[in-house]
C-alpha positions in Angstrom: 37.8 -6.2 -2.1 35.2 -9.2 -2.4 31.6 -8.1 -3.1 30.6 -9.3 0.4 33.3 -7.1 2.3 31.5 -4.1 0.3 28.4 -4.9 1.7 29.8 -5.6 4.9 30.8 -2.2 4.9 28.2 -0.4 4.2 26.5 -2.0 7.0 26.0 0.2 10.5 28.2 -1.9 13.3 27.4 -2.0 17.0 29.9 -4.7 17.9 28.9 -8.0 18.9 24.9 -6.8 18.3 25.7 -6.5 14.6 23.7 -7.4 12.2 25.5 -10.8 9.8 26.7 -9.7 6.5 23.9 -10.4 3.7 24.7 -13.7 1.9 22.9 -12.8 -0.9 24.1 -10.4 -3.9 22.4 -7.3 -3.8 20.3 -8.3 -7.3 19.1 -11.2 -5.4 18.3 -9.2 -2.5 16.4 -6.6 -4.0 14.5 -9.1 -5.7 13.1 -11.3 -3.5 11.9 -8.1 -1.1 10.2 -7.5 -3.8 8.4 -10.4 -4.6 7.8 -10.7 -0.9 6.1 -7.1 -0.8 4.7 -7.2 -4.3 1.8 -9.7 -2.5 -0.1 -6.3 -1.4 -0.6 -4.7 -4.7 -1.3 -8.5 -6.4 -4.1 -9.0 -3.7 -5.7 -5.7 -4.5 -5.0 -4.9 -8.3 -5.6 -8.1 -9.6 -8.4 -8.5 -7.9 -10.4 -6.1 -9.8 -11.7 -6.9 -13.4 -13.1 -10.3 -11.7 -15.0 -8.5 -9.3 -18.5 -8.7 -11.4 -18.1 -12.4 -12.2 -17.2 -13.1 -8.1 -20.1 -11.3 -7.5 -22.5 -13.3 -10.0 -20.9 -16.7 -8.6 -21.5 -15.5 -5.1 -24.6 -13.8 -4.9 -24.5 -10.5 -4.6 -24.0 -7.3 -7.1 -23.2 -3.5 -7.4 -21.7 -1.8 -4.7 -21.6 -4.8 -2.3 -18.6 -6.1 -4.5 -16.2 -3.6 -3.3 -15.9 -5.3 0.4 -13.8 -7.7 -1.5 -11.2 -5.5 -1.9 -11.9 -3.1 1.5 -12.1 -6.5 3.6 -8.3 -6.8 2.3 -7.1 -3.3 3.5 -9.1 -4.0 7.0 -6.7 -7.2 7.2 -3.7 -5.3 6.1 -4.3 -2.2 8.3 -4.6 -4.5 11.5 -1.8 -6.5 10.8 0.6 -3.8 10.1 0.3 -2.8 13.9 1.4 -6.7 15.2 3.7 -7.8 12.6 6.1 -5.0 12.7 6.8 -5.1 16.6 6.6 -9.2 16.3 9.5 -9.1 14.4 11.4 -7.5 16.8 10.8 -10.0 19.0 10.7 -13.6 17.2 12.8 -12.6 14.7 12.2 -11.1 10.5 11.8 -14.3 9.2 9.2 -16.3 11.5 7.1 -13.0 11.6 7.3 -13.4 7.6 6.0 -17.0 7.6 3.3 -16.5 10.2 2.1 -13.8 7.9 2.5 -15.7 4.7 1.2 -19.1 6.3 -2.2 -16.8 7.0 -2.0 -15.4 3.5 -1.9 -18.7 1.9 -4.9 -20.4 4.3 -6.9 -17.0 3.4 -6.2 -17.8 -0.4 -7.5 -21.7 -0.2 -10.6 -20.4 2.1 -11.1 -17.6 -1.1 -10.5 -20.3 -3.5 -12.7 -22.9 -2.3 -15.7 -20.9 -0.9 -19.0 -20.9 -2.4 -20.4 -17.8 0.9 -19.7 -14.7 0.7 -19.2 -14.0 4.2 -16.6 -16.9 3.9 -14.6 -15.2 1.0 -14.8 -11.5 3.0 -13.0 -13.6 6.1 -10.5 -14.9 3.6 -9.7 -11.7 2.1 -9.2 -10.3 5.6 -7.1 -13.2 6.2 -4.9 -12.4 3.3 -4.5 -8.5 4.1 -3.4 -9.5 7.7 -0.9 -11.9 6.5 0.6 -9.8 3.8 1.3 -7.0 6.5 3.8 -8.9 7.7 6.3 -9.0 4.2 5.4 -5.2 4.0 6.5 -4.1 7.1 9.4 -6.7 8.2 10.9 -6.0 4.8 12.0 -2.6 5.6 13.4 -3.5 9.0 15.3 -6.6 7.3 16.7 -3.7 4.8 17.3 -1.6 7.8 19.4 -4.1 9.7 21.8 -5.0 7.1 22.1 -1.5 5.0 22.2 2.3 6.0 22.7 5.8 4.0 23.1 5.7 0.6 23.0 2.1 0.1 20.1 1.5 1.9 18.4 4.5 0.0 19.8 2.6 -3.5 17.9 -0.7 -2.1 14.6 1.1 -1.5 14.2 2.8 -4.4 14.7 0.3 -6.5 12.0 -1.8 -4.6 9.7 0.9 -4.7 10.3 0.8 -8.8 9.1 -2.3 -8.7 6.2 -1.7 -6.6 5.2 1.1 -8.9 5.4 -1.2 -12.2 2.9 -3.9 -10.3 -0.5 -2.1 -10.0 0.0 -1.1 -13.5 0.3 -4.3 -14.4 -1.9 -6.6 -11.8 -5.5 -5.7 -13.2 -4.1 -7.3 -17.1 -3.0 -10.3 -15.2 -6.3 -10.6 -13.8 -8.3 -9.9 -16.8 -6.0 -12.7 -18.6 -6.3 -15.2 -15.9 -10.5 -14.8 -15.8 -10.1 -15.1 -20.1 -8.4 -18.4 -20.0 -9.5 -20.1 -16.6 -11.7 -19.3 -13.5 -11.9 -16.5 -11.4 -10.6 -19.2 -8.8 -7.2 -19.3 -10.3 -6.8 -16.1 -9.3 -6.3 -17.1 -5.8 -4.3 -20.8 -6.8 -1.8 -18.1 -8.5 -1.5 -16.1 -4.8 -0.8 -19.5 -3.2 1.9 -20.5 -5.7 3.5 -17.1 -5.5 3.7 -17.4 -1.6 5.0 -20.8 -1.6 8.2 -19.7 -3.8 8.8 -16.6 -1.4 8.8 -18.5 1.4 10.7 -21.0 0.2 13.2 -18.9 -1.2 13.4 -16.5 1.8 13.8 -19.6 4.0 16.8 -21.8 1.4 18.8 -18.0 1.0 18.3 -15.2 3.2 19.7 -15.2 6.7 17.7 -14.1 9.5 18.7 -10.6 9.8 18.1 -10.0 14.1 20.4 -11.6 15.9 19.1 -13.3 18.8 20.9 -10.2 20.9 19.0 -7.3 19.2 15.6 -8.7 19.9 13.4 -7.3 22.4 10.3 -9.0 24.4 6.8 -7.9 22.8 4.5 -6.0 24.8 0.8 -4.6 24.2 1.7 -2.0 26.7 4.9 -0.1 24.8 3.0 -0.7 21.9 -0.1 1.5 23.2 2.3 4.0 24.5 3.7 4.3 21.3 0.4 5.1 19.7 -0.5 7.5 22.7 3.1 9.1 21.5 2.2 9.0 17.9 -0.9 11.1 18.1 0.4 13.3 21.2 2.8 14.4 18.9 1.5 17.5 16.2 3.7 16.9 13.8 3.2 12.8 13.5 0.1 13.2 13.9 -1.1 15.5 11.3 0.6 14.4 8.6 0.1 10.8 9.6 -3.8 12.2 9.4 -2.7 13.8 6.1 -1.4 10.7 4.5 -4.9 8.6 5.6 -6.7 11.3 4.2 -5.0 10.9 1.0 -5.0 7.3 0.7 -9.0 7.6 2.0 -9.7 9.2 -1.3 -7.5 6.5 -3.6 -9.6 3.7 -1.6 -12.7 5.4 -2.3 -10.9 5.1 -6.3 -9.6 1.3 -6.0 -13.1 0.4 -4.5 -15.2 1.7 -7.4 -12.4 1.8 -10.4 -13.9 -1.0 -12.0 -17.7 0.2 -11.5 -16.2 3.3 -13.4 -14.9 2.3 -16.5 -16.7 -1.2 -17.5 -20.1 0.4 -15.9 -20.0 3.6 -16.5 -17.8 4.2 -19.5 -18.3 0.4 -20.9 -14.2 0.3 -21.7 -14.7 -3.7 -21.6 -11.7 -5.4 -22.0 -9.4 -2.2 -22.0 -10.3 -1.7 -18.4 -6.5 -2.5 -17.8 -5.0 -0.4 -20.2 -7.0 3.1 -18.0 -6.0 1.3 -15.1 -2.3 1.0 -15.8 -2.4 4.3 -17.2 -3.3 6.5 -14.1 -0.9 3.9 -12.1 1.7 4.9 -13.9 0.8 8.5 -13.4 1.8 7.8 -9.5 4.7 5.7 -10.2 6.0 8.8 -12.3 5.1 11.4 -9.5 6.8 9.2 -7.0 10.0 9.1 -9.7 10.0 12.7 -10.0 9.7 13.4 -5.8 13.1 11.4 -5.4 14.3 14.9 -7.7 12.1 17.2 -6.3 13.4 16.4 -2.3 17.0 17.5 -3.2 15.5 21.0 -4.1 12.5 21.7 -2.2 11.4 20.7 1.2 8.9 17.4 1.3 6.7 19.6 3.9 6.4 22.6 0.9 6.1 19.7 -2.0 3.2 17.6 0.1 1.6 21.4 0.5 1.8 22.2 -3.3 0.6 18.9 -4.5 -2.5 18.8 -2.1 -3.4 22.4 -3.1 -3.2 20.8 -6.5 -5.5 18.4 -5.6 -8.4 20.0 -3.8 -8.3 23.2 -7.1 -8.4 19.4 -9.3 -10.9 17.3 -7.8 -13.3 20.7 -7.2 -13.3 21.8 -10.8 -14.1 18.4 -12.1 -16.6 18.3 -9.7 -18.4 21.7 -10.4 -18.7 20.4 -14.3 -19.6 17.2 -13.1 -22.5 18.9 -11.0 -23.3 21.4 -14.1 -23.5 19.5 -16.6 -26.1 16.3 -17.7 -24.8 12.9 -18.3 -21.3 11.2 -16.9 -18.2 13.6 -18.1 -16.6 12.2 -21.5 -13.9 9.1 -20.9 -10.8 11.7 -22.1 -11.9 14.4 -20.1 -11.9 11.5 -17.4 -8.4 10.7 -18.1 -7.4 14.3 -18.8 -7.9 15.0 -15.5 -7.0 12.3 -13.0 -3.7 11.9 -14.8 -2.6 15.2 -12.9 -4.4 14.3 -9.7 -2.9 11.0 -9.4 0.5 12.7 -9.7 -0.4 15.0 -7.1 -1.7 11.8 -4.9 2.1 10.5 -5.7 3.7 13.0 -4.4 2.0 13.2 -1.3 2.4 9.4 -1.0 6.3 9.8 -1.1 6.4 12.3 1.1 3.9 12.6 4.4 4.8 9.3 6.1 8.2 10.2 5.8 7.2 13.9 7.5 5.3 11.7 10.0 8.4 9.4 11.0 10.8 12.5 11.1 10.2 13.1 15.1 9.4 9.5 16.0 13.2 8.0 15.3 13.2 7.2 19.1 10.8 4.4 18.4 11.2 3.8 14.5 10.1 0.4 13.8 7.2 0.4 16.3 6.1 4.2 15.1 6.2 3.0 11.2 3.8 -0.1 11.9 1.3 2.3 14.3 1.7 4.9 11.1 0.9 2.5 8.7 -1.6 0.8 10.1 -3.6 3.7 11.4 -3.4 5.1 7.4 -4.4 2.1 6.5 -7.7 1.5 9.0 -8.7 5.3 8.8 -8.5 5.2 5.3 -10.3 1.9 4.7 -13.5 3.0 6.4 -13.4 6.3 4.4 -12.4 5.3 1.4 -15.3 2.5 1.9 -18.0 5.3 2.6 -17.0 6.6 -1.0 -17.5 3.8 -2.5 -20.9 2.7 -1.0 -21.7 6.3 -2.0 -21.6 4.9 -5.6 -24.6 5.4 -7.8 -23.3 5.0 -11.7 -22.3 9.0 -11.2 -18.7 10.2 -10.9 -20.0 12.8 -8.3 -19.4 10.5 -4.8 -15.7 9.9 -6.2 -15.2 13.3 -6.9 -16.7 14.7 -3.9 -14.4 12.2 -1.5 -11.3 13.5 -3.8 -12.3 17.5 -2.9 -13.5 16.8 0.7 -10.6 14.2 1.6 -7.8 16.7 -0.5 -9.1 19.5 1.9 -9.1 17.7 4.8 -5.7 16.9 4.1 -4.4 20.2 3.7 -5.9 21.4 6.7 -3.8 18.6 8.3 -0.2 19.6 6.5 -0.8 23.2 7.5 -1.8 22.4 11.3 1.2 20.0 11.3 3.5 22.1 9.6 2.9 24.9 12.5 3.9 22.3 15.6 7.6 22.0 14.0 
């Protein structure tokens, strides 16, 4: 049997409203998703060690930096909520270009802006466009693969997406070493251009014509309404913004952190990459964990983990003069990042589990109500920043708690 009758077969088939076969090998296929969603992590991570120097060029200093990277998740939490139901209706690939199109004007308005209200509207640009390759990617895996293979797929994308934060803040700092801060942005163009171009020369579109259904604000807000009527969605979907308001609150001031605070300089990367990987590690170490223990009991245990954390370091923090050493820094978000991973890999899944009736539109109102709630929380931390660790720690206690109030609550409406 030909590699495309194997794929062919482990594709769900409704008759004429099938899905084509993929075209592509399933190496090629895996690895221009990636590339395609890869432009979230780029836009944030990379971002980061320049953020002192775009501030000098631009005007502006300390904690007023940080909406360069919180404009981006605004962007990206709004366009999660149009982009996902678009497809269904014009089809995965236009929805990708429009989304890419915007990300690439938002890069040349970044690139070429001396204001910075100008380069705040181009980062928001950028976050709306790259909702689109985050959330149409999943559907385009969706219409051409189910069970196993589309769980081999995934997780292979997701090891992808763990290796590229680790690595986005080095190619950052290198760019800034050997060129302008500016390149940063010409690399985000380039980058798009290939995707597109390489989505458009040799993936099919993966909707038929048949299996597309007319867009409309209206079932859109009744699947919100649905969302948060239902307990179960809508704690842990609360849970999960929760969560991610506390890594914001992280992204938003990591750099503040270790080249303010601790001074690392150019080893700002190397910390970086290290608590990264502690997530990527967690989120290798759930896809175990699930086949013993339930994700609802797991997501419990790892936020418990992260409230005793995130309070201990803050009681030293509070007790004790001066900033907490760098190692005893490292020493303990290491485990509280692993805890975060956990919970990453598991509450939007607990928050899709009743929604399957409406899965596509319930996964773009999920994600993009994580990512808004989470944007102006995780923002609130970081204006909170005054050259202590105490606002960071406090939005990792309070945000953990919160959280676990939300698993418990949720867990009780099953």
């Amino acid at each position: 049997m030909s590699r495309q009758r194997r794929r062919i077969g482990e594709m769900p088939v409704h008759g004429e409203l099938a899905a084509p076969a993929p075209r592509l090998a399933e190496a090629e296929f895996v690895t221009l998703i990636a590339l395609l969603i890869s432009m979230v992590a780029l836009g944030i991570d990379t971002m980061l060690p320049a953020l002192p120097v775009m501030g000098d060029d631009l005007g502006v200093d300390g904690n007023a930096q940080q909406a360069i990277i919180s404009l981006f998740f605004l962007g990206l939490g709004l366009g999660q909520m149009i982009w996902g139901p678009l497809s269904d209706t014009v089809g995965r690939k236009r929805a990708i270009y429009g989304g890419m199109a915007l990300f690439m004007a938002g890069s040349v308005l970044s690139a070429l802006t001396g204001s910075f209200v100008l380069m705040l509207l181009g980062r928001m640009m950028q976050g709306f466009g790259a909702a689109a390759p985050r959330i149409v990617v999943i559907a385009m895996v969706r219409d051409q693969y189910a069970g196993a293979a589309m769980a081999r797929i995934m997780s292979t994308v997701m090891a992808v997406f763990i290796v590229i934060p680790a690595a986005a803040p080095a190619l950052g700092q290198g760019i800034i070493a050997i060129a302008h801060w500016r390149a940063i942005f010409a690399l985000f163009f380039g980058m798009a251009v290939i995707a597109s171009v390489w989505l458009a020369l040799r993936q099919p579109e993966t909707l038929t014509p048949a299996r597309r259904r007319r867009f409309s604000f209206h079932a859109l807000w009744r699947s919100i309404i649905e969302v948060m009527r239902n307990r179960v969605a809508a704690g842990y979907m609360l849970a999960a913004s929760f969560v991610f308001s506390a890594f914001v609150g992280y992204l938003v001031t990591a750099q503040q952190i270790f080249q303010d605070l601790y001074g690392v300089g150019d080893l700002f990367a190397l910390y970086f990459a290290v608590l990264a990987l502690a997530i990527g590690a967690s989120s290798l170490a759930n896809g175990r964990l699930v086949a013993r223990y339930r994700m609802a009991t797991l997501s419990r245990v790892a936020a418990m983990s992260m409230v005793a954390i995130s309070g201990l370091f803050l009681a030293y923090d509070l007790a004790v003069p001066g900033p907490p050493p760098l190692w005893l820094f490292m020493a303990a978000f290491t485990p509280l990042f692993f805890a975060v991973g956990i919970m990453f890999g598991n509450l939007n899944a607990l928050a899709m589990e009743p929604m399957g009736h409406i899965a596509g539109t319930a996964a773009a109102v999920i994600g993009s109500m994580t990512t808004l709630v989470s944007m102006v929380m995780g923002s609130l931390t970081g204006a909170l920043y005054h050259g202590t660790l105490t606002p960071l720690l406090a939005g990792f206690a309070v945000f953990g708690s919160l959280s676990l109030g939300c698993i418990l609550w949720a867990g009780r409406g099953k």
